[in-house]
MARFIKE-625998 format. One record per residue: x, y, z of N, C-alpha, C, O in turn; residue in one letter; residue number from 1. Coordinates in steps of 0.02 Angstrom, whole numbers, plus 50000, padded with zeros to 5 digits. Last residue first. Example, Ala and Ser with C-alpha at 12.3 -4.5 7.8 and 13.67 -1.06 7.14 Angstrom:
     n.x     n.y     n.z    ca.x    ca.y    ca.z     c.x     c.y     c.z     o.x     o.y     o.z   aa     i
   50642   49888   50354   50684   49947   50357   50645   50002   50394   50670   50057   50402    S     2
   50660   49716   50390   50615   49775   50390   50660   49835   50390   50712   49834   50423    A     1
// end
This chain:
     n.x     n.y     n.z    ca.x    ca.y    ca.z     c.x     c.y     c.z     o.x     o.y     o.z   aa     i
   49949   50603   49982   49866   50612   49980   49874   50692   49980   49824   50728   49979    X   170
   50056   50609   50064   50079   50596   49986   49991   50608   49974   49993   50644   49924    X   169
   50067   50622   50196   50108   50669   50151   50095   50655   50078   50123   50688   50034    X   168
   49986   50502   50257   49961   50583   50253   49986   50644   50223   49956   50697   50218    X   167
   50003   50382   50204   49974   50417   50152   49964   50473   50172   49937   50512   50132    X   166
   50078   50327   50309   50100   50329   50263   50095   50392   50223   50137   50435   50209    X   165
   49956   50321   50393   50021   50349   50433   50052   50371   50376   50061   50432   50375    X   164
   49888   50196   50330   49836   50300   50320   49905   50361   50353   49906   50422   50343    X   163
   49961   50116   50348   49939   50132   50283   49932   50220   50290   49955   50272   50267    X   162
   49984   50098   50489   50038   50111   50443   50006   50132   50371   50041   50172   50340    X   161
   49817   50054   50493   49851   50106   50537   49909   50137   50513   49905   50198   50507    X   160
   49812   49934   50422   49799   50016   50400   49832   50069   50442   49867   50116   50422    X   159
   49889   49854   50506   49918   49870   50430   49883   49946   50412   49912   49997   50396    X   158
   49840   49831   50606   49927   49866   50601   49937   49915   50548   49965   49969   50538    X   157
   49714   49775   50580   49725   49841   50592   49790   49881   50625   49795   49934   50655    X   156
   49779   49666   50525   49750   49703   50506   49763   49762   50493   49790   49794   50448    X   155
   49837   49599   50632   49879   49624   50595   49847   49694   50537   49875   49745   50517    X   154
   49780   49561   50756   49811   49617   50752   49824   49653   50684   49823   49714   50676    X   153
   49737   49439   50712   49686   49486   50735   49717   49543   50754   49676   49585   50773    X   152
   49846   49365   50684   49788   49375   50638   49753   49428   50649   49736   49464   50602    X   151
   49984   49396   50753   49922   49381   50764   49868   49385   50721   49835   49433   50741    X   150
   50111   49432   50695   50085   49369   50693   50032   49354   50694   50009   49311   50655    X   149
   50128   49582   50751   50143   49571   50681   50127   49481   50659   50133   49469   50599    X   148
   50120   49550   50896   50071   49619   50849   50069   49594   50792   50013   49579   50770    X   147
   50119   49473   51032   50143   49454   50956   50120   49474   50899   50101   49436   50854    X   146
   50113   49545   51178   50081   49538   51121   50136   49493   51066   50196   49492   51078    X   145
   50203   49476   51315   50200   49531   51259   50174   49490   51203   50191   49435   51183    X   144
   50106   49480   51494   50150   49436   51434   50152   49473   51366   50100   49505   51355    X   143
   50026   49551   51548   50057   49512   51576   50097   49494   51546   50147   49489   51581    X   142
   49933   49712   51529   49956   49647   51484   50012   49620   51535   50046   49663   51564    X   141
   49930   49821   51571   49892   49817   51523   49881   49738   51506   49833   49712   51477    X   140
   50062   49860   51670   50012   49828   51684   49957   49795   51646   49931   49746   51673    X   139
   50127   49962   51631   50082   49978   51678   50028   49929   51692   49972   49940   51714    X   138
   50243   49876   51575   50247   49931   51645   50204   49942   51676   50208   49941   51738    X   137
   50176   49818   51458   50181   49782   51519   50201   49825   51579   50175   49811   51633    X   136
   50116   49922   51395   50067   49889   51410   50104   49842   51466   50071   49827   51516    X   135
   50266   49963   51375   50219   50026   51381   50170   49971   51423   50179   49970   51484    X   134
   50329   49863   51310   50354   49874   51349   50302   49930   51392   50310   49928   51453    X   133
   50219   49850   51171   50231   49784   51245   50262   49830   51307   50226   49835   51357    X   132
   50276   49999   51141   50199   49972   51139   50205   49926   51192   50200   49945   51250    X   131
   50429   49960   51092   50388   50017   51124   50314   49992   51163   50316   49964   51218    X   130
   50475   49793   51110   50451   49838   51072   50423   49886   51113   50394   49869   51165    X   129
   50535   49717   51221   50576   49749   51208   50517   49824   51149   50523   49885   51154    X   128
   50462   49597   51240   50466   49663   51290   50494   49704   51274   50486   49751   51312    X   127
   50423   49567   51043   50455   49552   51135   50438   49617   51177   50412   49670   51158    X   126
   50378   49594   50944   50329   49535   50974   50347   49507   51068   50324   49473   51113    X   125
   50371   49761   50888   50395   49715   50907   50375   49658   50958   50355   49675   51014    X   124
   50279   49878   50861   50259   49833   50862   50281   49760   50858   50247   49712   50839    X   123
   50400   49993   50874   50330   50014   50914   50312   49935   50924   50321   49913   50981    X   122
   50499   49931   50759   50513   49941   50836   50449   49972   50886   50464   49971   50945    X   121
   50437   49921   50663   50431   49852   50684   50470   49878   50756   50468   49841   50804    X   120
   50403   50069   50614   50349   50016   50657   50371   49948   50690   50338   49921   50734    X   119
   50522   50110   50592   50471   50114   50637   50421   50093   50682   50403   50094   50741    X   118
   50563   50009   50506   50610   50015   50563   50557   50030   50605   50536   49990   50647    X   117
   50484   50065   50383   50458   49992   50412   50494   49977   50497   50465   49945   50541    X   116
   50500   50168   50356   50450   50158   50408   50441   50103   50427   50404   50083   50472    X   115
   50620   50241   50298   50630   50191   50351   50588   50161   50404   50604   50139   50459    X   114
   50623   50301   50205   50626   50244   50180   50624   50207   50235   50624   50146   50231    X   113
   50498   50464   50205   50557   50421   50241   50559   50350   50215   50503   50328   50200    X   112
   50421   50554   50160   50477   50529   50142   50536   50486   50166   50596   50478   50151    X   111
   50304   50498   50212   50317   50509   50136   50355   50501   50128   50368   50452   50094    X   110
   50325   50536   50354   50312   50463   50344   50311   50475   50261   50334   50420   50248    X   109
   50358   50679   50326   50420   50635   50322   50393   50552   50342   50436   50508   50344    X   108
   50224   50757   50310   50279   50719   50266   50315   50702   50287   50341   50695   50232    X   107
   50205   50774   50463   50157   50742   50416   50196   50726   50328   50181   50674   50298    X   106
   50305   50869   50507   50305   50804   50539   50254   50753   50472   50277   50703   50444    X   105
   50322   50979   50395   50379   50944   50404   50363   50819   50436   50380   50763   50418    X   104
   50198   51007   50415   50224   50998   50360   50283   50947   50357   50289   50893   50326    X   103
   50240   51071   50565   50185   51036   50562   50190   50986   50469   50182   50926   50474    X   102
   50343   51171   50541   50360   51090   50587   50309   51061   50560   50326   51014   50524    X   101
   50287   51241   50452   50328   51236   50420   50360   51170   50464   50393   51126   50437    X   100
   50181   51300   50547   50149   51269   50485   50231   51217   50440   50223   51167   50406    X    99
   50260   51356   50635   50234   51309   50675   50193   51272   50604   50176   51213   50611    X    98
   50295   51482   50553   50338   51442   50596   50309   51350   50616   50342   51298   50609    X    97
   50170   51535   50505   50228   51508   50458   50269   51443   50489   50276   51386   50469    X    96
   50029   51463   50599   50070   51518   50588   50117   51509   50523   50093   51467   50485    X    95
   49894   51368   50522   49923   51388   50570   49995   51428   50546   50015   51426   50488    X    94
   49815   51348   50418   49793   51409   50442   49835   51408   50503   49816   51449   50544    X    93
   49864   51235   50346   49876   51283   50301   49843   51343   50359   49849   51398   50333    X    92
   49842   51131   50452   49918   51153   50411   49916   51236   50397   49948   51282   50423    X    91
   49699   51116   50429   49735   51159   50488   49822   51174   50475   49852   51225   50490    X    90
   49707   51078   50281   49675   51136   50309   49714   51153   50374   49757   51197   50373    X    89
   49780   50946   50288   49829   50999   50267   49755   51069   50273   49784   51122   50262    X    88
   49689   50882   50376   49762   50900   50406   49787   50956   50367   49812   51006   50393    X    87
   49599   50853   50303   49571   50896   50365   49646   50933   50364   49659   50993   50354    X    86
   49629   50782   50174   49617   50853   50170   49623   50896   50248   49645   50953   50254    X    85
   49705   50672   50258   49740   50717   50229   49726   50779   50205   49766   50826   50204    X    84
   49581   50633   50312   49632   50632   50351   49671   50698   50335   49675   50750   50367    X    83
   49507   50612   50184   49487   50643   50232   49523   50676   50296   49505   50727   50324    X    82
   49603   50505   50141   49584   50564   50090   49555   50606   50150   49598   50646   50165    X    81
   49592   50398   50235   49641   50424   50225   49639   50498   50153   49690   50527   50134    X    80
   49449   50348   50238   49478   50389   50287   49563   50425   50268   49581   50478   50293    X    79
   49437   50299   50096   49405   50361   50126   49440   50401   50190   49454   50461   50194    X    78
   49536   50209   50102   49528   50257   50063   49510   50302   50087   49547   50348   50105    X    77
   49540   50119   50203   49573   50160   50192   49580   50228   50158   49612   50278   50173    X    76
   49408   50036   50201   49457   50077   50268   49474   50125   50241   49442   50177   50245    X    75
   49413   49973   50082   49360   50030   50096   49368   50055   50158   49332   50103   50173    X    74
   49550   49910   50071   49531   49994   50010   49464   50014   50041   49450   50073   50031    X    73
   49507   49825   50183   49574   49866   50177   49551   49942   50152   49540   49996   50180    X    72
   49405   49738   50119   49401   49775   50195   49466   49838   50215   49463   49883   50257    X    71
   49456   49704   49985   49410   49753   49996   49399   49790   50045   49388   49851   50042    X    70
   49559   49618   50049   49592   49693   50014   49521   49740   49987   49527   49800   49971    X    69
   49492   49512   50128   49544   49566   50162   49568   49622   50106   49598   49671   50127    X    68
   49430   49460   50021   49384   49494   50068   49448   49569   50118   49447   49629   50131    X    67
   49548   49436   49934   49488   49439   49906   49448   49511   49944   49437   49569   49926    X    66
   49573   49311   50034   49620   49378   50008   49579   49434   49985   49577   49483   50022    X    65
   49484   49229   50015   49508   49272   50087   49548   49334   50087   49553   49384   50123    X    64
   49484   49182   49885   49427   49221   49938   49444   49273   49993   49427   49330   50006    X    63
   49617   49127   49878   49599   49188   49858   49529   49232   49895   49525   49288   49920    X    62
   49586   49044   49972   49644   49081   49995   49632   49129   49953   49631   49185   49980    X    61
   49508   48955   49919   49474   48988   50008   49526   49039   49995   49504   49093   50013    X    60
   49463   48895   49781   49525   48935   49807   49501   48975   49874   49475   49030   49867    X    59
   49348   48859   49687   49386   48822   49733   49442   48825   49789   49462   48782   49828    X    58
   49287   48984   49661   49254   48924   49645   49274   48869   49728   49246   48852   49780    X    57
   49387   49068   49580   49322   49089   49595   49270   49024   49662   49222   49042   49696    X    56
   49476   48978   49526   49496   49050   49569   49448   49051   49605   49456   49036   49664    X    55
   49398   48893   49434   49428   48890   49498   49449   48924   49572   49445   48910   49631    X    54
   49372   48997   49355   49301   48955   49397   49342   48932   49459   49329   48946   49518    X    53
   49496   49051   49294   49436   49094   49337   49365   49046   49373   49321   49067   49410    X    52
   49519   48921   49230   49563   48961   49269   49531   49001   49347   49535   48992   49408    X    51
   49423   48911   49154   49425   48866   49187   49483   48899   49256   49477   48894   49317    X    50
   49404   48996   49027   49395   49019   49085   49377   48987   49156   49341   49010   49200    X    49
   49543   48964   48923   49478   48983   48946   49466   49017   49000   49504   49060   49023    X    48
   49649   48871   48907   49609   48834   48950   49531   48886   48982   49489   48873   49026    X    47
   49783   48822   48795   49720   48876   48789   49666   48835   48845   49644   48779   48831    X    46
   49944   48812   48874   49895   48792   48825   49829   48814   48852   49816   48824   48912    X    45
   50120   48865   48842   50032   48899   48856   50002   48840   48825   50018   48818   48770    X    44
   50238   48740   48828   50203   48787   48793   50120   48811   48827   50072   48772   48833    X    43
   50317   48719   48977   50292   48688   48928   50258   48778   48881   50257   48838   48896    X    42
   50375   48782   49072   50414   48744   49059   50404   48710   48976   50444   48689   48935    X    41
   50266   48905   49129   50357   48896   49116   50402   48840   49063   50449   48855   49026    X    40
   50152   48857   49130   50202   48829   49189   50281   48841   49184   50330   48814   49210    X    39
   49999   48875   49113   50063   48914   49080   50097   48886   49146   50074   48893   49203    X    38
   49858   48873   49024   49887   48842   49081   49974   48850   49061   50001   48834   49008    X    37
   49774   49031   49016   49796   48993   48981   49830   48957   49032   49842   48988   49084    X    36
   49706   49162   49043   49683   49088   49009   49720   49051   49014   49684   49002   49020    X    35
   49825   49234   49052   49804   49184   49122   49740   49174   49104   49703   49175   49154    X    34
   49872   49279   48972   49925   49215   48981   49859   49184   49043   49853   49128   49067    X    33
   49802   49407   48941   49825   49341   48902   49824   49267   48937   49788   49218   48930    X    32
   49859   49485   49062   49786   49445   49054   49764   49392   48994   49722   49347   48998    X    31
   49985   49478   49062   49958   49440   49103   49887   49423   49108   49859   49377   49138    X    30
   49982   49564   48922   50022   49488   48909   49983   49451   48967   49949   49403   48950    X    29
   49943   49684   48977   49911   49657   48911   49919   49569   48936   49877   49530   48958    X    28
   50047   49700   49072   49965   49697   49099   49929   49657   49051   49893   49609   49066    X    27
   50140   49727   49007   50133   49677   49063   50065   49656   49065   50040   49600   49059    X    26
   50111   49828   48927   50117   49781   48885   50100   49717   48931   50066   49669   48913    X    25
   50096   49955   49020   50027   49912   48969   50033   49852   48937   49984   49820   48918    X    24
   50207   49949   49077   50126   49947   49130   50116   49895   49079   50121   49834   49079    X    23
   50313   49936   49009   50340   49900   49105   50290   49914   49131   50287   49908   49192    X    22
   50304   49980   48886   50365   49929   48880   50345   49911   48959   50368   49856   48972    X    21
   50230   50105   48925   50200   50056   48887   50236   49992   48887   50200   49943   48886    X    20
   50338   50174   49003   50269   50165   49034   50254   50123   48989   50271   50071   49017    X    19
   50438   50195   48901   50447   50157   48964   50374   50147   48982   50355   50090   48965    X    18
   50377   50276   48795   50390   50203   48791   50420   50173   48849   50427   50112   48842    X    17
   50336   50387   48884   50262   50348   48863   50295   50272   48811   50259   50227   48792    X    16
   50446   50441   48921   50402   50426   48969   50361   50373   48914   50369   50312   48921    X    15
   50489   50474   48770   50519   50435   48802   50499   50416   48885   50538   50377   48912    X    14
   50401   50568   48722   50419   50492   48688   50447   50447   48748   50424   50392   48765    X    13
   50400   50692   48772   50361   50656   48820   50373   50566   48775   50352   50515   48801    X    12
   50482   50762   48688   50509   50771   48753   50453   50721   48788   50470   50709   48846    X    11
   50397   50754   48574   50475   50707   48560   50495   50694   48636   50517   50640   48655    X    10
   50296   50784   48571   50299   50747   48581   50349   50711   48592   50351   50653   48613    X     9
   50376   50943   48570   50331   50925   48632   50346   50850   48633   50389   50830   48672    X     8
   50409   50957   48451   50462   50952   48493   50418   50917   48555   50435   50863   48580    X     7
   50291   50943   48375   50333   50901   48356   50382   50887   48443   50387   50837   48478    X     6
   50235   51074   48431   50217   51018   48424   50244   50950   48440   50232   50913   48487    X     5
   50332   51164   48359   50344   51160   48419   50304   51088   48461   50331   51057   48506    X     4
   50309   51129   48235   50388   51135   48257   50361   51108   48336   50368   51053   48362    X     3
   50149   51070   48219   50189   51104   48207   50256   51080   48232   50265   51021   48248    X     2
   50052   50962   48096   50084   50968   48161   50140   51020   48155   50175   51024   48105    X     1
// end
């Protein structure tokens, strides 16, 4: 190994013992531990793959979960990679001026810490949220949605904010 070598690994040591000490080791230990019947209180004891029959087996809530984060990642993914190539093409062939707003609008759901403000003021459950207030003026609706409660809303809240998210960072 050379000087310069040497120096290299030295400057990346210290990424790759944080990353191993707070991904790989976690990850290692939680697939360990979950054989095992572990309550905190008592010592692990070795239970296999009784764990996973259950999960598998007896648990509606994981199921369900289960079904909602496949229906999610196969929403999302695709459309949101697709989203983001189309967008940053027309990005990239409109003027300087008008490329440099356009950039601007499509990253700052990236960078902003404050999307959740966003949305919960569009999809607030009173008259008061953007959206209700919009659907009750003209009529759409008599009484205001409850966006963020409804089962059948929430869903497709959620991607909607998802792919909103991912068009600066994709």
């Amino acid at each position: 190994m050379t000087k310069k070598q040497r120096t290299l690994y030295m400057m990346m040591a210290p990424y790759f013992i944080i990353f191993f000490a707070f991904t790989v080791i976690p990850v290692i230990l939680s697939v360990i531990i979950s054989f095992t019947n572990f309550n905190l209180l008592e010592f692990p004891k070795w239970v296999g793959w009784k764990n996973y029959a259950r999960l598998l087996i007896q648990d509606d809530v994981f199921l369900i979960a289960l079904k909602n984060t496949v229906f999610f990642a196969v929403i999302t993914g695709p459309i949101s990679y697709i989203a983001c190539f189309s967008l940053a093409w027309i990005i990239n062939e409109l003027p300087p001026k008008i490329r440099t707003f356009a950039t601007l609008v499509f990253y700052a759901p990236s960078l902003s810490g404050s999307a959740y403000v966003v949305w919960k003021l569009l999809f607030s459950g009173d008259a008061y949220g953007f959206i209700n207030a919009f659907l009750l003026r003209y009529r759409f609706i008599l009484e205001p949605i409850l966006w963020l409660s409804d089962p059948e809303y929430i869903m497709p809240i959620i991607i909607i904010v998802q792919l909103w998210l991912s068009l600066g960072t994709s």
